[in-house]
C-alpha positions, 0 to 999 in steps of 0.5 A: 097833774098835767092837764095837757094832752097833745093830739096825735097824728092821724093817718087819712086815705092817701089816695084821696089826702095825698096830691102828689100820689093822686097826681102822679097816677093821673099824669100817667094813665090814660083818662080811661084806665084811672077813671076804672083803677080809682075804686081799686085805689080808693077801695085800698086807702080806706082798707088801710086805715081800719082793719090793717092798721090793728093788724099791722100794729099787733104783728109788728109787736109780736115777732116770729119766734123760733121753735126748734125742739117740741116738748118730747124733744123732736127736731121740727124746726118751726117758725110761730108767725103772729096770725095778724101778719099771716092774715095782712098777707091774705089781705094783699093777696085779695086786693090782687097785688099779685094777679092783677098784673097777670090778669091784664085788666089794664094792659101795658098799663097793669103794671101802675095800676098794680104799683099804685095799689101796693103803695097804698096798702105798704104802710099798713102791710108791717112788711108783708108785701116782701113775700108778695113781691117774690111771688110776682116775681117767681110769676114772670121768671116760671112764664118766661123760662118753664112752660110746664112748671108754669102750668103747675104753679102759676095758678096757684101763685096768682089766684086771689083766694087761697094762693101760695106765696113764693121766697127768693133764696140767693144769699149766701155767706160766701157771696152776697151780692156776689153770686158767682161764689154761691155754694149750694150744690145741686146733685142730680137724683134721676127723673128730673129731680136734682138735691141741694146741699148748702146753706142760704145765709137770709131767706125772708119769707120762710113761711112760703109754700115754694122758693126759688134757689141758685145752685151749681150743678156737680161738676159745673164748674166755677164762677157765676156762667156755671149757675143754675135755677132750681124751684123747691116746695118747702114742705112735703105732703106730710108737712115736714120741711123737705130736707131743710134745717132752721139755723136760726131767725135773724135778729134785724134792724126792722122788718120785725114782723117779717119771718127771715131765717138762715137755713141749711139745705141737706137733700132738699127735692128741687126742679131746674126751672128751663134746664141746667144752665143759665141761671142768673141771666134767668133771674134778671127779669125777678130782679127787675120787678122786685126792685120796682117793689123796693122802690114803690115801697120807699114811697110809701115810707115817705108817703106815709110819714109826710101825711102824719107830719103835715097833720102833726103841723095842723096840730102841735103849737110851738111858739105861739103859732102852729108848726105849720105857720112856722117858715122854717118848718115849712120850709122843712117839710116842703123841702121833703114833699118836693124829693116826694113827688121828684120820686113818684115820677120816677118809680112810676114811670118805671112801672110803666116801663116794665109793664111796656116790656112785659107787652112788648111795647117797651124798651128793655135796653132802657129798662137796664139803666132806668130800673136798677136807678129807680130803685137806688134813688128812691131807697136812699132818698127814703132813708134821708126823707123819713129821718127828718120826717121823725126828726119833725116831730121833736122828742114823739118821732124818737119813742117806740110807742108813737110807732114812728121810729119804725118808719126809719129802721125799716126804710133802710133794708131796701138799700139792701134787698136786690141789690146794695147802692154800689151794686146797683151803680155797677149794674148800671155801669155793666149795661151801658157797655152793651150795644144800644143801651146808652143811645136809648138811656140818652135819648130818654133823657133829652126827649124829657129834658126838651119837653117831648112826652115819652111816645114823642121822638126827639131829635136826639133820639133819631140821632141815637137809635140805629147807632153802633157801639163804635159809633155811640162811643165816639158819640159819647167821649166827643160828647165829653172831650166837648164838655172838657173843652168847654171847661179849659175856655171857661178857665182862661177866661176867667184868669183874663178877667182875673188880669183884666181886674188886675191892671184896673185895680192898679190904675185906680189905686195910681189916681189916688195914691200913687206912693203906692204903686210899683217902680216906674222902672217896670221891675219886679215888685219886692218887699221894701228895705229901709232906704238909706241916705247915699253919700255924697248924693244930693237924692234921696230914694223917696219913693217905696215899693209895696211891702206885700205885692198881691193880685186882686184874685189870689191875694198872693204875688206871682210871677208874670208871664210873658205875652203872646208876642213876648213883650212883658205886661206890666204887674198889677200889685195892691196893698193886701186887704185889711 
């Protein structure tokens, strides 16, 4: 019997072992608000080592199962959810991962308290903060659009204790990404009611108690303008589903736990949220915040694995020596720490961004360009973090049981929520074509790239502000002719040093060897021919021209070309080198 046993991992309270995470938030808030949100964040990493931790484990081995006929053969279409994912919901729901933005404790700075929060309890959550993140969400689309459907909902959304839980249904089997081809039809039925019809291909979160839904009106039309945003309960009072048929659950990648379900909508009872009309520009505020929820999420993943693989390093030997004291794992797991804090600067400074609007102290036409970034960046740089991170840990990051692949298969769906990488490059591209979006993205970037905190204007961000489009596009591409300008005059410079090298080279090889320089003449250099004795002549041609002219750059003869003046240079030839 092998006596060996390898130590295995532990997880520690990230707010307290996790520098960068501690440092992130600290550099952001004011003295003030971290020194109150600390026992929140504290409170969390604690939470998320005990109780969590069982929670997430059972729940991620326990999937929802499917239930669609009853034992006396009745259609009920039910959805068996292990009570431990159930239970790690109300957890978050407790915490205030929904209200305390809403609660305003914190003001403009709500947001980070929030997101600081969450990226605490994510790595124990086994995906649980999906139907959360739809309900915050849901939240901010009902206050912005619909006063009255706020005041029904909001409340029940928000509350800490007992609160209902929102989904998010866009996805089709036409569209994807694309909504402007959704086929969901919603037909009036009087009274401000409206029916829907059509099926929603991936709907996460089917155990919430109201989802919002994109539709087309009958008669509307085609294309996305012709959309609008309906709000549905998901049950009637009697606990059957409001005109709604389970298809099936989706077989997925990761987010074992997380129930996701392609339904079909035949008559389901809907409200449209702020009228006919308008329905993806009213769901651009979800997106925002939802996208902040995948990226803080990707921190958590790496977050989470790099606190396991640094004190695997403390503990497994290899060698003689600990991993840790090992340069090139080191190396390996600095390389990661540095795309870590890279990261957190940025989805913090997101969720900052996105409480300063919601505050009116922000910039929203910043918000276009750095959000939808933000949550691209993050999302793949996750994916290439946590697969070294399993790779650190040799043949224990490759099996099930350790639980570390699933930081891998579950790091890959925020590629995919709100939003593809590709579909979040056209976003971006989409709004630097609208009036003053690129002068407030330029401007943010010079202020941080001069060293200006972000309430410090720079001389670039006077410059930008104020600017037309006309002018910012002028701006813009004589910013690019400059920078392609800049390259031709690098490019001619270096082929005079190239020809300058040239000539020297051939200088140097004349004092040294002259047999092997070309014809005095000044001609052409060519492969030499055997060079007969002429008869009748009392000379001889001694003297040969290089088998294989070259230049010194491109190692291949070329042509000279003519001066300015006209006058031709001499060719600089060497032997090819060996």
């Amino acid at each position: 019997m092998d006596p060996f046993l390898q130590d295995a991992p532990q997880a520690s309270n990230r707010f307290r072992a996790d520098a960068t995470l501690r440092n992130t938030l600290e550099r952001i808030l004011p003295p003030e608000v971290f020194a109150d949100a600390s026992p929140l964040f504290d409170d969390m990493g604690e939470h998320a080592l005990g109780e969590m931790r069982a929670l997430a484990q059972h729940a991620e081995t326990h999937p929802p199962v499917h239930v669609p006929i009853d034992a006396w053969g009745r259609r009920v279409d039910r959805i068996d959810v292990d009570p431990a994912w159930l239970q790690l919901v109300k957890i978050g729901q407790d915490a205030g991962l929904v209200a305390i933005p809403y609660e305003d404790e914190f003001g403009e700075h709500s947001r980070v308290v929030q997101f600081g929060v969450i990226d605490l309890w994510n790595p124990s959550s086994a995906t649980a903060g999906c139907p959360l993140s739809m309900t915050d969400a849901a939240v901010r689309v009902l206050l912005n659009e619909d006063e009255d459907l706020a005041k029904a909902y909001v409340p029940k959304l928000t509350a800490r204790a007992n609160a209902w839980t929102s989904g998010q249904w866009m996805t089709e089997k036409e569209g994807g990404s694309d909504v402007g081809r959704t086929g969901t039809l919603a037909r009036e039925a009087g009274d401000g009611w409206w029916t829907l019809h059509g099926t929603k291909w991936f709907t996460s979160a089917t155990t919430a108690d109201i989802s919002l839904a994109l539709a087309r009106p009958e008669g509307a039309g085609e294309g996305s303008r012709a959309l609008s945003l309906f709000l549905l309960e998901l049950r009637n009072p009697d606990g059957t589903w409001n005109g709604i048929a389970v298809r099936r659950l989706k077989d997925k990648l990761g987010t074992k736990a997380l129930p996701t379900a392609e339904l079909d909508l035949d008559g389901t009872a809907a409200r449209a949220i702020g009228g006919i009309g308008r329905g993806v520009p009213k769901v651009a505020p979800m997106l925002n915040i939802t996208r902040i929820w995948a990226a803080i999420g990707s921190l958590s993943a790496i977050g989470g694995g790099l606190m396991l693989a640094r004190d695997y390093a403390n503990k497994r030997e290899a060698f003689g020596r600990k991993l840790r004291d090992l340069p090139v794992h080191r190396r390996w797991i600095a390389r990661i720490a540095a795309e870590y804090e890279a990261a957190n600067v940025l989805g913090y400074r997101a969720a900052l961004l996105l409480g300063q609007i919601e505050h009116a102290s922000g910039d929203a036409d910043l918000a276009r360009v750095v959000i939808p970034l933000t949550k691209m960046a993050i999302a793949r740089r996750s994916v290439w973090a946590t697969s070294n991170l399993i790779e650190s840990f040799g043949g224990a990051g490759y099996v099930e049981d350790t639980g570390l692949p699933r930081l891998l298969r579950d790091a890959h769906v925020n590629c995919i929520w709100e939003g593809t990488t590709s579909v979040m490059a056209l976003d971006v591209l989409r709004a630097l074509r609208a009036p003053g979006v690129p002068g407030a993205f330029l401007a943010d970037v010079d202020a941080k790239r001069l060293g200006h905190g972000p309430h410090v204007s720079s001389r670039a961000a006077v410059r930008g502000r104020g600017m037309g489009a006309r002018q910012e596009r002028r701006r813009t591409h004589g910013d690019r002719g400059r920078a392609l300008r800049g390259r031709a005059v690098d490019r001619r410079r270096a082929a005079r040093r190239r020809r300058r090298d040239g000539r020297a080279g051939f200088r140097h090889q004349r004092r040294i060897a002259p047999w092997t320089s070309p014809s005095a003449s000044g001609r052409s250099p060519r492969r030499s021919r055997p060079f007969k004795q002429r008869s009748g002549s009392s000379k001889s041609r001694s003297r040969s021209r290089p088998r294989w002219p070259t230049t010194r750059a491109s190692g291949r003869w070329s042509p000279r070309r003519r001066s300015p003046t006209g006058n031709r240079k001499r060719r600089a030839a060497t032997w090819p080198a060996s």
